[in-house]
C-alpha positions as CSV (number, residue, x, y, z in Angstrom):
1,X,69.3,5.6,62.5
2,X,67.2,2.3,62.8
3,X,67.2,0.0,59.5
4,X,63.4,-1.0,59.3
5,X,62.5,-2.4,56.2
6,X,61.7,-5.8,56.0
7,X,62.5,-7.5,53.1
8,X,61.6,-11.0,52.4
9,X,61.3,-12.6,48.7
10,X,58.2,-12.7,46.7
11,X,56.2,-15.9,46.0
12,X,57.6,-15.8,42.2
13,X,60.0,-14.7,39.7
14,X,59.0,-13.4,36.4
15,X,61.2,-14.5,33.8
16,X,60.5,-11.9,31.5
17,X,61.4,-8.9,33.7
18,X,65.0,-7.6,33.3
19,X,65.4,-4.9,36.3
20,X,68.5,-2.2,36.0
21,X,70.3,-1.4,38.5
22,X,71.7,1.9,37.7
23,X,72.6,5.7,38.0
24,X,70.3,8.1,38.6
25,X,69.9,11.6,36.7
26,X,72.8,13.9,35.2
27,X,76.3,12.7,36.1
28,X,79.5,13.0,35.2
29,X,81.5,9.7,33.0
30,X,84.8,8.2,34.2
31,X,86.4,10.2,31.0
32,X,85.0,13.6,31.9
33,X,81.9,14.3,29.6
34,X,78.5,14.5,31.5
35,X,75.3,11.9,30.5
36,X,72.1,11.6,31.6
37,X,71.2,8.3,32.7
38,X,67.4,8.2,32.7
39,X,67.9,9.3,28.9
40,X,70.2,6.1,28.4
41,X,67.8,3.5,30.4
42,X,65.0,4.8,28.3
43,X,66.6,5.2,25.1
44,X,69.0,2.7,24.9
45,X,68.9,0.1,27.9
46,X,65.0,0.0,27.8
47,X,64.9,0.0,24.1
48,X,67.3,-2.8,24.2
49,X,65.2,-5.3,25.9
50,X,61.6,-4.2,24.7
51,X,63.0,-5.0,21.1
52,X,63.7,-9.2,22.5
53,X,60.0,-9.0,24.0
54,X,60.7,-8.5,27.5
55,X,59.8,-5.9,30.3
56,X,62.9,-3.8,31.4
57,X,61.9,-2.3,34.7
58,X,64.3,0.5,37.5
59,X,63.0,1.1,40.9
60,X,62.4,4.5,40.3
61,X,60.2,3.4,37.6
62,X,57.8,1.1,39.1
63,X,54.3,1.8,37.7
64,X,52.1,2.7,41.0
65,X,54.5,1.7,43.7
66,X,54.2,3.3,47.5
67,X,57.1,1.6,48.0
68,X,60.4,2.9,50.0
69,X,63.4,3.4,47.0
70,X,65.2,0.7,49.5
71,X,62.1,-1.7,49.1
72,X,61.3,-0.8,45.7
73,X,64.9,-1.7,44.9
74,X,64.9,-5.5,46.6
75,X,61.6,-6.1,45.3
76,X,62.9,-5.3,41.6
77,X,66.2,-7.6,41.9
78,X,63.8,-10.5,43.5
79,X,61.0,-10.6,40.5
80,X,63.4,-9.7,38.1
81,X,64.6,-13.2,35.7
82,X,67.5,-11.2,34.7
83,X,69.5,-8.4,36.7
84,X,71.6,-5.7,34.8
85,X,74.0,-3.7,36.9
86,X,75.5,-0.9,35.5
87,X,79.0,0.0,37.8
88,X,79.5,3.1,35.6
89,X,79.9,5.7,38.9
90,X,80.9,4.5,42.4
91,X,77.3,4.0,44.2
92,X,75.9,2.5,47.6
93,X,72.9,1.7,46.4
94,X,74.2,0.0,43.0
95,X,76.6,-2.1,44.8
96,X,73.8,-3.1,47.3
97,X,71.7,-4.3,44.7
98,X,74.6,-6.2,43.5
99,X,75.0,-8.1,46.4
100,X,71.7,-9.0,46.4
101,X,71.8,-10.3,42.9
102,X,74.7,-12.4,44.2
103,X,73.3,-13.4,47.6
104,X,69.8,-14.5,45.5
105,X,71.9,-16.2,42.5
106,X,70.7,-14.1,39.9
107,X,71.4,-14.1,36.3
108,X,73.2,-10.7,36.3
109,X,74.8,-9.1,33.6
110,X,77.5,-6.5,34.4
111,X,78.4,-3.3,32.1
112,X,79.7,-0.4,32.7
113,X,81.4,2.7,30.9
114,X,84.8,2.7,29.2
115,X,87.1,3.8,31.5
116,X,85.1,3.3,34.8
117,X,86.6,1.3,37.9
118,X,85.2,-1.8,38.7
119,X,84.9,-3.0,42.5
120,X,88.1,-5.5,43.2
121,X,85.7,-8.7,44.1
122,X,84.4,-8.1,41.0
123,X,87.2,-8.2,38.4
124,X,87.9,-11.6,36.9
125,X,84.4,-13.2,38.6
126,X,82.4,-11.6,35.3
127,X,82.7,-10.7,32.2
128,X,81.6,-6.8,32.2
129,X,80.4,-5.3,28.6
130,X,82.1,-2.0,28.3
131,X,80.4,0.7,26.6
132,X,81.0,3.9,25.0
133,X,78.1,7.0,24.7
134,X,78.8,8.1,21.2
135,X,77.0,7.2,18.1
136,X,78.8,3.7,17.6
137,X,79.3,2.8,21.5
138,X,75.6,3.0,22.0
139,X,74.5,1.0,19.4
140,X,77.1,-1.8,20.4
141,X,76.0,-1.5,23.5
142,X,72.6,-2.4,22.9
143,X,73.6,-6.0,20.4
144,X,75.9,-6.6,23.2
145,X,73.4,-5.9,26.0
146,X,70.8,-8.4,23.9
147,X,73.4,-11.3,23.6
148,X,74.1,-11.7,27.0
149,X,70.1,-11.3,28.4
150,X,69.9,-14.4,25.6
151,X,73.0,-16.0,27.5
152,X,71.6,-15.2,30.4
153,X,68.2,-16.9,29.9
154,X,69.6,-20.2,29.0
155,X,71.4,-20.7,32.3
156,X,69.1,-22.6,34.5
157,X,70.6,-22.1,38.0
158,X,68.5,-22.5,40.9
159,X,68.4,-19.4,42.7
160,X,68.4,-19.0,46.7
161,X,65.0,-18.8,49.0
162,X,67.0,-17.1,52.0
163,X,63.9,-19.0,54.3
164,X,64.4,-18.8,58.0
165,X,66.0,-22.6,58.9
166,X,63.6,-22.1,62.8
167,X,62.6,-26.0,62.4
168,X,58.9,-24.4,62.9
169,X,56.6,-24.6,60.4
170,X,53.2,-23.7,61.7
171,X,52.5,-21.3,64.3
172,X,49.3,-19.4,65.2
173,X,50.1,-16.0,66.1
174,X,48.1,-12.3,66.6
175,X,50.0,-10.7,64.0
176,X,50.6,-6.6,63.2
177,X,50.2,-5.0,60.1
178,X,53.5,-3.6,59.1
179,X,52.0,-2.0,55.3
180,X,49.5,-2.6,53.1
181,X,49.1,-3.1,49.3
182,X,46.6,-3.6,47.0
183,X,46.7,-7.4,46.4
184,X,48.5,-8.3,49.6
185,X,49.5,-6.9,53.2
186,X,52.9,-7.5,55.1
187,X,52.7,-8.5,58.9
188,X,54.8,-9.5,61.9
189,X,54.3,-11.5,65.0
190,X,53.4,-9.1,68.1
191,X,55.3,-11.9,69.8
192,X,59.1,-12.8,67.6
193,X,59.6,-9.4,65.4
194,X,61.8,-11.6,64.0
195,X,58.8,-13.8,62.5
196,X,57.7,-12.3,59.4
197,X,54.9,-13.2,56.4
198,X,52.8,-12.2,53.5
199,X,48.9,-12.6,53.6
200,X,47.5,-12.5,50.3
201,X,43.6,-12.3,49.4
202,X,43.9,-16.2,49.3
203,X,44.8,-16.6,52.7
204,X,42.0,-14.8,54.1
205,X,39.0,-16.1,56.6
206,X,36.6,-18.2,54.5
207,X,33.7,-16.2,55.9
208,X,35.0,-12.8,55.1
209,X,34.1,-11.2,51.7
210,X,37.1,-10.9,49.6
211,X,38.1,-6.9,49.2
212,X,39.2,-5.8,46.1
213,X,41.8,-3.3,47.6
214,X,43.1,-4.9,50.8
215,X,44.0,-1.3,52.1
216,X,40.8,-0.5,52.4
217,X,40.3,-3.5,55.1
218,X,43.6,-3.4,56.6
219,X,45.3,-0.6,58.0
220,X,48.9,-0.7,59.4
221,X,49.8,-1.7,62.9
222,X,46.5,-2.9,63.2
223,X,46.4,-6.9,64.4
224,X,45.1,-10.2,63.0
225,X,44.8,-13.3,63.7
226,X,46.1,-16.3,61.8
227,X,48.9,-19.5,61.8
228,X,52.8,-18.0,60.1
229,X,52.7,-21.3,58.0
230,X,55.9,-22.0,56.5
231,X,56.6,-24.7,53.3
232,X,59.1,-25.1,50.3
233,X,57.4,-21.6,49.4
234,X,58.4,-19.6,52.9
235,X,56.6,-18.4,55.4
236,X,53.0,-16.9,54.6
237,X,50.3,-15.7,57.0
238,X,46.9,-17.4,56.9
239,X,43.4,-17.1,58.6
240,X,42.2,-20.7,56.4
241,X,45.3,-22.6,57.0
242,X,43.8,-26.2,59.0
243,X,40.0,-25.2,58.0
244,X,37.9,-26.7,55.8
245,X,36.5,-24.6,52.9
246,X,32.5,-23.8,53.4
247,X,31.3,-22.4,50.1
248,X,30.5,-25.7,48.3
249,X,28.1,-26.1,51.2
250,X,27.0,-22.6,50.5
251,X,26.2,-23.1,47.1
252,X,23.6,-26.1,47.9
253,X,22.1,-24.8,51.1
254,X,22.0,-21.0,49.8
255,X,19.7,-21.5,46.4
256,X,18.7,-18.2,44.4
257,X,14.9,-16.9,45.9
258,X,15.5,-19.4,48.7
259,X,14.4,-17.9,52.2
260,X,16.5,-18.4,55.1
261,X,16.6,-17.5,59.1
262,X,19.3,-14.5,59.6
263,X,20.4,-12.8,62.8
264,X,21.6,-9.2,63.0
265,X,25.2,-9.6,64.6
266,X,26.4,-6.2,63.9
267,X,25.3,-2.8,62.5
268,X,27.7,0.5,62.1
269,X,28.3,2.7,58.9
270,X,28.8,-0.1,56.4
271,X,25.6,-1.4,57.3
272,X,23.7,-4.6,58.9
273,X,25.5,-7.9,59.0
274,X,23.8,-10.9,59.6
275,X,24.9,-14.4,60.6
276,X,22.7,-17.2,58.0
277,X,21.1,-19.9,60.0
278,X,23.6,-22.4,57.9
279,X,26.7,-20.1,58.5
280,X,28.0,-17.7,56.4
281,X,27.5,-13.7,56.9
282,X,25.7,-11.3,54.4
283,X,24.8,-7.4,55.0
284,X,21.9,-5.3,54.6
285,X,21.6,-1.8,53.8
286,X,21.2,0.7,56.3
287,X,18.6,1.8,55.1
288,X,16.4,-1.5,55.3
289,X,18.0,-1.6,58.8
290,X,16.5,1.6,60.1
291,X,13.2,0.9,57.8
292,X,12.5,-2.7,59.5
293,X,13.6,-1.1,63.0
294,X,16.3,-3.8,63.2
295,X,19.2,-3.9,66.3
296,X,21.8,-6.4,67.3
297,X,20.4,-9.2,67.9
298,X,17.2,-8.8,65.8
299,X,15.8,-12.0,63.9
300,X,15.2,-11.8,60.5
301,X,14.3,-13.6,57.2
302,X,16.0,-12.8,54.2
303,X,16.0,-13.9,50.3
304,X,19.1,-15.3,49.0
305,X,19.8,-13.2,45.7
306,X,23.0,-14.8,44.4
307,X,26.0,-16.7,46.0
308,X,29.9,-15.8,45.1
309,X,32.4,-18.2,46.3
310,X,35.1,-16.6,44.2
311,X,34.7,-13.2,45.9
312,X,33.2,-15.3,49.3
313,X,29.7,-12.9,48.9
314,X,26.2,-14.1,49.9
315,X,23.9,-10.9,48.8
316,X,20.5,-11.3,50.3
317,X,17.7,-8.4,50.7
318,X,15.4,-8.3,53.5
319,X,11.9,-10.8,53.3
320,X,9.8,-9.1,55.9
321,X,10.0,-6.3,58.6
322,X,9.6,-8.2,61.7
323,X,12.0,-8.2,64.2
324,X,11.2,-11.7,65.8
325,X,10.7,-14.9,63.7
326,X,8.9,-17.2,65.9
327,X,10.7,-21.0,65.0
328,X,7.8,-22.5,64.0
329,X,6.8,-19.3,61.1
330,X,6.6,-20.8,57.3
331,X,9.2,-20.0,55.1
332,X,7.0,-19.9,52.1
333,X,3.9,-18.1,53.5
334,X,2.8,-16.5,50.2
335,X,0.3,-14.1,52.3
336,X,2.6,-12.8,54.4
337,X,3.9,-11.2,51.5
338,X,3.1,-7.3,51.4
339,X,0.5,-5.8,49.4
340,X,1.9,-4.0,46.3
341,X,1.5,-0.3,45.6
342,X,3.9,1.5,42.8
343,X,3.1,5.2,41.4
344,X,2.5,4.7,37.9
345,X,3.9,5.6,34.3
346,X,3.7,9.4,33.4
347,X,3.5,10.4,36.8
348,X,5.5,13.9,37.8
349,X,7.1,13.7,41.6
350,X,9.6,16.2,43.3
351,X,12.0,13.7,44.9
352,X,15.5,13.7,46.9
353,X,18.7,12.5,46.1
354,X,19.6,9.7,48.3
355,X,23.0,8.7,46.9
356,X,24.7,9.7,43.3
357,X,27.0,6.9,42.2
358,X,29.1,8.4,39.5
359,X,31.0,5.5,38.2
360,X,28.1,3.3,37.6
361,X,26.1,5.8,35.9
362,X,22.6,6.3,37.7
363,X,21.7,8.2,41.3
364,X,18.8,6.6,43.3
365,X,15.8,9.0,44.2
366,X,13.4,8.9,47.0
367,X,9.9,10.4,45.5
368,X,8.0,12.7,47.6
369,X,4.8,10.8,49.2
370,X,6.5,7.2,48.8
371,X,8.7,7.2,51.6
372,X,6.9,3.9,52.6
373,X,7.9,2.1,49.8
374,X,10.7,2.0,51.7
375,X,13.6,2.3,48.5
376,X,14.6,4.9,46.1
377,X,13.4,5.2,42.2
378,X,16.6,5.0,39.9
379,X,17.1,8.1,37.7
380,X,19.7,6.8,34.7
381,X,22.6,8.9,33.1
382,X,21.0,8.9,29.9
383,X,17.4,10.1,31.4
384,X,18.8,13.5,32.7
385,X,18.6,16.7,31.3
386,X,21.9,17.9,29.6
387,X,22.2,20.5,32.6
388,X,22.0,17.5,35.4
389,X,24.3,15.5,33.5
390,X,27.2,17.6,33.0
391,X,26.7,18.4,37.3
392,X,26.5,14.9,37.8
393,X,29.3,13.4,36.0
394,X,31.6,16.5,37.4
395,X,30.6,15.0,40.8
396,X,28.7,18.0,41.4
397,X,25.7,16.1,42.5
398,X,25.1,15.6,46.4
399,X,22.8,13.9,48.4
400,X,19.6,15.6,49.4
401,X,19.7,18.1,46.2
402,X,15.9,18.5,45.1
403,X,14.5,16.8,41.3
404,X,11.3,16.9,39.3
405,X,11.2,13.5,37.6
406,X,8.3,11.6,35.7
407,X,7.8,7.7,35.9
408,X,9.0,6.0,33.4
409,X,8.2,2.2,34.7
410,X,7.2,0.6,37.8
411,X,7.3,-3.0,38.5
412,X,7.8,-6.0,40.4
413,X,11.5,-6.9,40.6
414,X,11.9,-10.4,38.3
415,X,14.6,-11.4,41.0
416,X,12.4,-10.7,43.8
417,X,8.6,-10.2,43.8
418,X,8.9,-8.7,47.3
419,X,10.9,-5.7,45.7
420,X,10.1,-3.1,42.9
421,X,12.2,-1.4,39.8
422,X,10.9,1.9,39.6
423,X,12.9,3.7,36.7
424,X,12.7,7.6,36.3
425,X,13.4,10.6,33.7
426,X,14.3,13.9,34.7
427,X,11.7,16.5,33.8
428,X,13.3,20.0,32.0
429,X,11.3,23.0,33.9
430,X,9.4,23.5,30.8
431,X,7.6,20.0,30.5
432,X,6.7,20.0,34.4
433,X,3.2,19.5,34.8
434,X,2.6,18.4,38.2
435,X,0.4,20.5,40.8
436,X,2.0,18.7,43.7
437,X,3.3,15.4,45.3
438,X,1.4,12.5,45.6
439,X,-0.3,11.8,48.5
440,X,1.1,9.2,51.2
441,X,-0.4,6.2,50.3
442,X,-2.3,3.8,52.7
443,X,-1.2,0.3,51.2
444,X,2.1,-1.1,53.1
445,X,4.2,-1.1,50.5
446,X,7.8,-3.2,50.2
447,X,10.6,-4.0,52.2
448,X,13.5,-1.6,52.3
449,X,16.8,-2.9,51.4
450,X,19.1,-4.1,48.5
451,X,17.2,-3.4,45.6
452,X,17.2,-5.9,42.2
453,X,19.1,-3.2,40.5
454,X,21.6,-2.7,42.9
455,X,22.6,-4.2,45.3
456,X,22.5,-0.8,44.1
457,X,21.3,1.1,47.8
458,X,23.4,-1.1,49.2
459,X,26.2,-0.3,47.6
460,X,25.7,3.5,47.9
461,X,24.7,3.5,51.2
């Protein structure tokens, strides 16, 4: 069978992570009585280190790894400051771990049980604490175990980088995505397997927003394009590497209720992406997409609400509903703003569920006779009915289900006087008053799109 994993060393150790490597499970001990070893690592060897302040860690006990055991194993002996072996039982995968501790110039402490037999290369190269499982042999074990992780500490030898000695050090490259985590995603040239690196959130394209799960934007064997840029570090993959960073300019050209020339590059089920007129992407709901009849292509205006260079996020909503903006058009044409119409406090409306969004607390409602004011009314958590809550926060709640709600508030957005807050209660059956829906009003009302409350549509769309 193939060997596949790729393993390559992290960008840093952490000096106060001591990683076992260890039997697994029930076994039986060089003199003939049985132990369990997760009950000693958790017990005795775990205990042992927790007590000096430091985080013991096993591969099998990785919180929230997707990791192989193989990769989960390297990836422990690289991070760890300290590396305990336990040669107990004969084991492939304990001597392996070993040898990397060796190859990588670990601080490694050796023990093992009374009685066991040590590999040859071994003997005389360390000085192995031997251990007994009884009431005193544990407890030894454990001031012994602490002494040397102390020892260990104090030793200051450099470890090994293992770096590829190619004599390249930048190289751009289409690169595939070989897996995926959280924080960071593994990929390899399409071109040299052999040419390997790490992209973190960091190295990303300036003019992408920054995902908070990276597995949710990259998927494995999927391809990117960057430079395999390699320094006293390694070798790490990056889309910024030789580009200057844009979001300083951002900052000064994108101002908060500033208007600026957009136009629509893209549109799928995430939504409408536009391209500023001083670069730098943003994206529109689908909703204000469909409402302002927008295609690939379309020119827009749109109000800057708020720039994010950490996160590399320009939120903007949607300033009028034309699809062409002729050069010459004002930026700051007060009367081409639209007229306002809002229903008003105490009013009772049927309305639809247009999205629930569970973890923030609130589901948006469109209100029967308003489609035209082209967003939804925001129903709260703690406005509902005991009934609707306990549906809503068991996820029970779906798009299109059916309310009766009363107004609470309706008013002009303080972010953005082309946009409305329209806040609703649910009515119980008993207090429902209405004779009807409203009727369609003749007023144009606002601009669909990201709404001062959320980005809120936006985010549920």
């Amino acid at each position: 069978m193939e060997l596949t994993e790729m393993l390559t060393r992290g960008p840093a150790v952490d000096d106060e992570l001591v990683f076992f490597a260890m039997p697994y499970g029930k076994r039986t001990l060089p003199n003939g009585e049985d132990a369990d070893f997760d009950v000693l690592y958790e017990r005795y060897f775990a205990e042992a280190v927790r007590s000096m302040g430091l985080t013991p860690e096993r591969a099998d006990c990785m919180p929230g790894t997707m990791e192989s055991p193989l990769s989960a194993a390297w990836n422990g002996v690289d991070r760890a400051g300290v590396v305990v072996i336990d040669l107990s039982l004969p084991s492939t995968s304990v001597s392996m771990e070993l040898g990397w501790a060796m190859a990588l110039h670990k601080r490694a402490i050796v023990i093992h049980h009374e009685g066991a037999a040590l590999p040859t290369n071994i003997v005389g190269q360390v000085r192995a604490i031997k251990y007994r499982c009884d009431m005193t042999g544990l407890p030894d074990m454990q001031a012994a175990l602490r002494l040397a992780i102390e020892e260990a500490r104090r030793q200051s030898t450099p470890e090994m980088d293992l770096r590829p000695r190619t004599g390249v050090r930048d190289v751009e490259a289409i690169a595939e995505v070989v897996w995926t985590a959280a924080d960071h995603i593994y990929v390899r040239d399409v071109q040299n397997e052999l040419r390997t690196g790490v992209m973190r959130r960091s190295d990303m394209d300036y003019l992408e927003a920054l995902p908070d799960d990276m597995t949710k934007r990259f998927r494995e064997h999927g391809r990117v394009r960057g430079v395999f840029v390699t320094d006293e570090n390694g070798t790490r993959f990056s889309q910024r590497h030789g580009k200057t960073n844009p979001w300083p300019s951002f900052e000064m050209s994108y101002r908060r209720g500033a208007l600026v020339r957009a136009k629509v590059v893209q549109i799928n089920r995430g939504g409408c992406f536009v391209e500023l007129q001083e670069g730098g992407k943003s994206r529109l709901s689908m909703a204000a997409a469909e409402a302002a009849g927008l295609d690939r292509g379309s020119e827009v205006r749109v109000r800057v609400l708020s720039v994010d260079p950490v996160r590399q996020r320009i939120e903007v909503t949607l300033a009028d509903h034309r699809r062409d903006v002729p050069d010459g058009a004002p930026l700051n044409d007060a009367e081409r703003k639209p007229a306002v119409a809002l229903p008003r406090s105490g009013e009772q409306y049927q309305g639809t569920v247009t999205s629930s969004v569970c973890e923030r607390g609130f589901m948006l409602v469109a209100l029967d006779g308003w489609s035209k004011m082209g967003q939804s009314a925001i129903l709260h958590i703690s406005r509902m009915t005991a009934q609707l809550r306990e549906r809503f926060e068991a996820g029970a709640v779906a798009k299109g289900d059916r309310l009766r709600v009363e107004v609470l508030s309706a008013a002009l957005s303080p972010r953005d006087p082309e946009r409305a807050e329209v806040r609703l209660r649910e009515v119980p059956a008993d207090a429902w008053t209405a004779a009807g829906t409203a009727p369609e009003p003749q007023t144009p009302v606002f601009d669909a799109g990201t709404s001062e409350t959320g980005a809120f549509e936006g985010q549920a769309a």
